[in-house]
C-alpha positions in Angstrom: -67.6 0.9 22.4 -64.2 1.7 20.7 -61.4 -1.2 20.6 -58.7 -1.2 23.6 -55.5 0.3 22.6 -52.5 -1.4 24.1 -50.3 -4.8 24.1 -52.0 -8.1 24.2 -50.0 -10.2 26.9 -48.0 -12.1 23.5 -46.9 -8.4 23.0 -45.7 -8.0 25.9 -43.7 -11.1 26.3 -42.3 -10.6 22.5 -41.1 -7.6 23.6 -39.3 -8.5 26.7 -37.7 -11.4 24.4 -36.4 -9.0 22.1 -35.0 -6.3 24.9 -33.1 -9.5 26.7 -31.8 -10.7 23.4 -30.7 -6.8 23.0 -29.0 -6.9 26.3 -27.2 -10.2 25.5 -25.6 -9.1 22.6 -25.0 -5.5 24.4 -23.1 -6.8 27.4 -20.4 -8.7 26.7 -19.0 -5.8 24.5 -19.3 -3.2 27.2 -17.7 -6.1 29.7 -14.9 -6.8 26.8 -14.4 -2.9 26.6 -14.3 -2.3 30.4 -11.5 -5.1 30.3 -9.3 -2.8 28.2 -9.9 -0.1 29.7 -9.1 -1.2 32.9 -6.2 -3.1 31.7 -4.9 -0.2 29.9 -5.0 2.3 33.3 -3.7 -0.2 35.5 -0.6 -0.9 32.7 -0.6 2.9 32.7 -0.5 2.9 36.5 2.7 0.5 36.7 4.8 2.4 34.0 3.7 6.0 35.8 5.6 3.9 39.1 8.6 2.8 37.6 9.3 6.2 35.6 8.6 8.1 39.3 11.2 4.9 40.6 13.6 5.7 37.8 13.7 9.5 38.7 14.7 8.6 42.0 17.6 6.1 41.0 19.0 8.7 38.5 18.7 11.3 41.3 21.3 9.1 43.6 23.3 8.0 39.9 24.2 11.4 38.2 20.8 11.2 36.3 22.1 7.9 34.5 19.2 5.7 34.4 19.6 2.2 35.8 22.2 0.1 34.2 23.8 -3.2 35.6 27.7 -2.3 36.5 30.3 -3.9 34.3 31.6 -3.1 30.4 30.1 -6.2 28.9 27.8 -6.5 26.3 24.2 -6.6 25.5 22.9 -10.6 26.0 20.0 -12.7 26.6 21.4 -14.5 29.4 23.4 -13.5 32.8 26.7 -13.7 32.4 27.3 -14.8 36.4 24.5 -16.3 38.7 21.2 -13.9 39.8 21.8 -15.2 43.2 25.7 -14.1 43.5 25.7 -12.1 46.4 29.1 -10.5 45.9 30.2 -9.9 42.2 32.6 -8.2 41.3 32.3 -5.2 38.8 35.5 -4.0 38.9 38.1 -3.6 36.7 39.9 -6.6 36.4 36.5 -8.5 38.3 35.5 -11.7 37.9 32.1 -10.3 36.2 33.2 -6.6 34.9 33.1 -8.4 31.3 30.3 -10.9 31.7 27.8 -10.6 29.6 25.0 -8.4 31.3 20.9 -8.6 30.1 18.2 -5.7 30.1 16.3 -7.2 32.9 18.9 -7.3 35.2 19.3 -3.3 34.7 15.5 -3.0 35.3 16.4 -5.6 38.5 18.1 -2.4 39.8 15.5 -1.1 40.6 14.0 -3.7 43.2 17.2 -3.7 44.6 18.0 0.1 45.2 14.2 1.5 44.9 12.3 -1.0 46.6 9.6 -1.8 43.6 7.9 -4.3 43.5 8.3 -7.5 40.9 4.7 -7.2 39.8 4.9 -3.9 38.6 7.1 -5.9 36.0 4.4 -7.1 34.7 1.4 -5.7 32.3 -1.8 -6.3 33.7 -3.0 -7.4 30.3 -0.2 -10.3 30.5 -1.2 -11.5 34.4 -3.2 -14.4 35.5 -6.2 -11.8 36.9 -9.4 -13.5 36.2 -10.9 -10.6 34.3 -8.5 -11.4 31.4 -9.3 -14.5 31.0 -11.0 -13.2 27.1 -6.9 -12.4 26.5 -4.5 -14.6 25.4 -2.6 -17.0 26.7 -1.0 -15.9 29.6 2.9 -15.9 28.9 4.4 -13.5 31.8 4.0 -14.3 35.7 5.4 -12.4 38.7 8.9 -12.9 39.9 8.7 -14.3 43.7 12.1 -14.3 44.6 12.8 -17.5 44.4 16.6 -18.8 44.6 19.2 -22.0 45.4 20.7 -19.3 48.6 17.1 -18.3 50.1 18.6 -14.8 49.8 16.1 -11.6 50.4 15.1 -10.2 46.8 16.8 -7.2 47.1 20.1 -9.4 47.2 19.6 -10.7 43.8 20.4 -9.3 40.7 18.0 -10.5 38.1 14.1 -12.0 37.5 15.7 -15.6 38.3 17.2 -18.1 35.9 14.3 -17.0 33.0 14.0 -12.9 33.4 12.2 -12.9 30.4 8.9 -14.8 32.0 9.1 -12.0 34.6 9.2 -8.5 33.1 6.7 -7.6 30.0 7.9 -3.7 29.2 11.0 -2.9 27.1 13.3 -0.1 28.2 15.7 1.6 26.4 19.0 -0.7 25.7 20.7 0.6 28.5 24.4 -0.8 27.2 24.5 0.8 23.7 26.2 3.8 22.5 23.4 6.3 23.7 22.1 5.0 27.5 19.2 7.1 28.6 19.0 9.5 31.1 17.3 12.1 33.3 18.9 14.9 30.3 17.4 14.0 27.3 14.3 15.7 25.9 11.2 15.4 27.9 9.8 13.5 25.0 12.0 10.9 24.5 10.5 7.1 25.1 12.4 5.3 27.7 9.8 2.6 28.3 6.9 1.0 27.3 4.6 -2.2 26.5 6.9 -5.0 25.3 8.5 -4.3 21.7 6.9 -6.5 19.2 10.5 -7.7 18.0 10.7 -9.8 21.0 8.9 -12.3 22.5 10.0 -14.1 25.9 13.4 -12.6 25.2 13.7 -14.3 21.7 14.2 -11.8 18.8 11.7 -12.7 16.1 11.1 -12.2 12.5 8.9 -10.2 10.7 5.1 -11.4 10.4 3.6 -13.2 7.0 1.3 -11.3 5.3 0.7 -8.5 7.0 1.2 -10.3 10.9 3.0 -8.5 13.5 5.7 -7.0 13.4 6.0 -5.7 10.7 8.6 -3.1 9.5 5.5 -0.3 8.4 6.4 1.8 4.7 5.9 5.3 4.8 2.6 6.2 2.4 1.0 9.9 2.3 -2.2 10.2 4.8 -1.8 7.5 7.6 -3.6 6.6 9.6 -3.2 4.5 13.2 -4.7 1.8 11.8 -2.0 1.1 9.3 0.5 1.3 12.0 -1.0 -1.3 14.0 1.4 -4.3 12.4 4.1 -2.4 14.1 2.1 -1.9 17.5 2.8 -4.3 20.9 0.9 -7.5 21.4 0.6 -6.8 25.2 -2.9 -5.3 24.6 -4.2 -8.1 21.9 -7.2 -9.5 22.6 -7.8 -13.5 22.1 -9.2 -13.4 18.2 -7.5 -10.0 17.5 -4.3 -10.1 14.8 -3.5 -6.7 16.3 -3.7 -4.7 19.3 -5.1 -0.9 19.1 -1.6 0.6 20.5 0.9 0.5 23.8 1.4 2.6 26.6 4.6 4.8 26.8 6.8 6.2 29.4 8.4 9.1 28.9 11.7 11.0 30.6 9.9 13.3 31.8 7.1 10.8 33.8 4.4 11.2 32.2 2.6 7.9 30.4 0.3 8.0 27.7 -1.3 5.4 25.2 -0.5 5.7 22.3 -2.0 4.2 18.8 1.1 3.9 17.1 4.8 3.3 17.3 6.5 6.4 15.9 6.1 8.3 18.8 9.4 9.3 20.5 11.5 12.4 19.6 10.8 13.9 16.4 8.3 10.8 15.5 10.9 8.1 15.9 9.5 4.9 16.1 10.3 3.6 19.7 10.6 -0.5 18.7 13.1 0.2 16.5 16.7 1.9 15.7 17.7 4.7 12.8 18.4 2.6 9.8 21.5 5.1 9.4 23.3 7.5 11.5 23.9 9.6 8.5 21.7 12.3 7.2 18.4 9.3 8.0 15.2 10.4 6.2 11.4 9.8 7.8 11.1 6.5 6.4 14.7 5.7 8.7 13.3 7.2 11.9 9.4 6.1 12.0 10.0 2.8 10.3 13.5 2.4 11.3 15.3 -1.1 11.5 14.4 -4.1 13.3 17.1 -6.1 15.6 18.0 -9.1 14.4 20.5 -9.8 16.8 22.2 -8.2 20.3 24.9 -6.7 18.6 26.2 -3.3 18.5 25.3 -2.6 15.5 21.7 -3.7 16.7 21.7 -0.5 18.7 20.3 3.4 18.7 22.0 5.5 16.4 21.7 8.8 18.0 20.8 10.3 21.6 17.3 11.2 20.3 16.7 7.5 18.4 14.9 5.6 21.4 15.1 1.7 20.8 13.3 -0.5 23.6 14.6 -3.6 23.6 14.4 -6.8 26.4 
């Protein structure tokens, strides 16, 4: 009689020890990957809210996009109490110079469009127990809380410490060039939090190669070299960069993109023209980075998007 073809019982079990040890090393990438997708949609997902919210706002404003009342100028902090129920914006009011922060424009819109706090806040930020592979958590949602127990929509910023709160830049809403429902449909009005910033602290630019980085203009680019430039919201625990930011546009549409220089004309949305006059590519996609909340810290032309916090 001929031999028995077929596995011998240690064949078989070597076999299932080699398909589980496949399917351990398999997993936890496909987990890790559905993380960031998922992350990514539902980031997506809040931007896609607040553009629809902002449409609404400029709809009931002249198509001006939401900026805190007052003339004064661009700060880090409040330059009256969140929890004043009655300032006074007018001219010759106690609070028409005050200084005035971006959150508190962005504020505007829990007040007068009835969004919610948490869509402030990136997903890939949040506490949410499927990020727990990110890094450390740095933003959390704004409750409400205050000294007058007044109703949310009676305040007028993310509490004492905004910057905790809100995790997307928008376009500095007090420069020379505020955004609005007019500009082209491409223009960048918000997106994942600008790299130059972190918890409302401008920072400087990365050691060897870290983020952000101001990124040099070189023939055939890819979006890997831009990544020094990209946001952190979407970087992994173990990653030195993250693989790109979502963007909302005027016109309400979001999309991820891989690099920065994406707004009109491939300006580079974290930063401003590095000249008004006659500015070459490397001025618009690698720009300048703030290094302060002056006015010259500011967009240098209707179509030069700079998201700040």
């Amino acid at each position: 009689m001929g031999k028995q073809k077929g596995l011998t019982l240690v064949g078989v079990i070597v076999t299932i020890v080699v398909i589980l040890f496949i399917i351990a090393i398999i997993l936890p990438a496909i987990s890790t990957c559905r993380i960031d997708i998922r992350g990514r949609v539902l980031c997506a997902t809040n931007l896609k809210g607040l553009g629809t919210a902002m449409m609404v706002y400029a709809y009931d404003c002249d198509d001006n996009y939401p900026q805190l009342p007052g003339t004064g100028p661009w700060s880090k902090r409040l330059g009256f109490d969140y929890d004043n129920a009655t300032p006074d914006f007018d001219e010759g009011g106690a609070e028409e110079k005050v200084s005035r922060t971006i959150t508190s424009s962005l504020y505007l819109l829990v007040r007068e469009a009835d969004v919610s706090p948490k869509r402030f806040i990136c997903p890939g930020n949040d506490d949410k127990k499927w990020y727990k592979r990110s890094k450390p958590k740095k933003y959390i949602e704004f409750t409400g809380e205050n000294t007058k127990s007044l109703d949310p929509v009676e305040l007028w910023d993310f509490g004492a410490k905004p910057h905790e709160h809100v995790s997307y830049a928008y376009h500095n809403p007090y420069g020379k060039h505020p955004a609005g429902a007019w500009l082209p449909a491409s223009f960048a009005v918000m997106a994942d939090m600008n790299p130059w910033f972190d918890l409302g602290n401008i920072v400087e630019p990365g050691a060897a190669k870290e983020p952000p980085q101001i990124i040099k203009l070189i023939e055939d680019m890819t979006p890997t070299d831009w990544r020094p430039s990209n946001s952190v919201n979407h970087r992994k625990k173990g990653q030195k960069y993250a693989n790109g930011q979502n963007v909302l546009f005027v016109d309400g549409h979001t999309s991820h993109k891989k690099q920065p220089n994406v707004g009109v004309n491939n300006d580079n949305i974290y930063t401003f023209w590095s000249t008004e006059e006659n500015p070459i590519e490397q001025d618009k996609q690698g720009g300048t980075a703030p290094t302060s909340r002056s006015a010259e810290n500011d967009a240098k032309s209707k179509d030069d998007s700079f998201l700040a916090i």
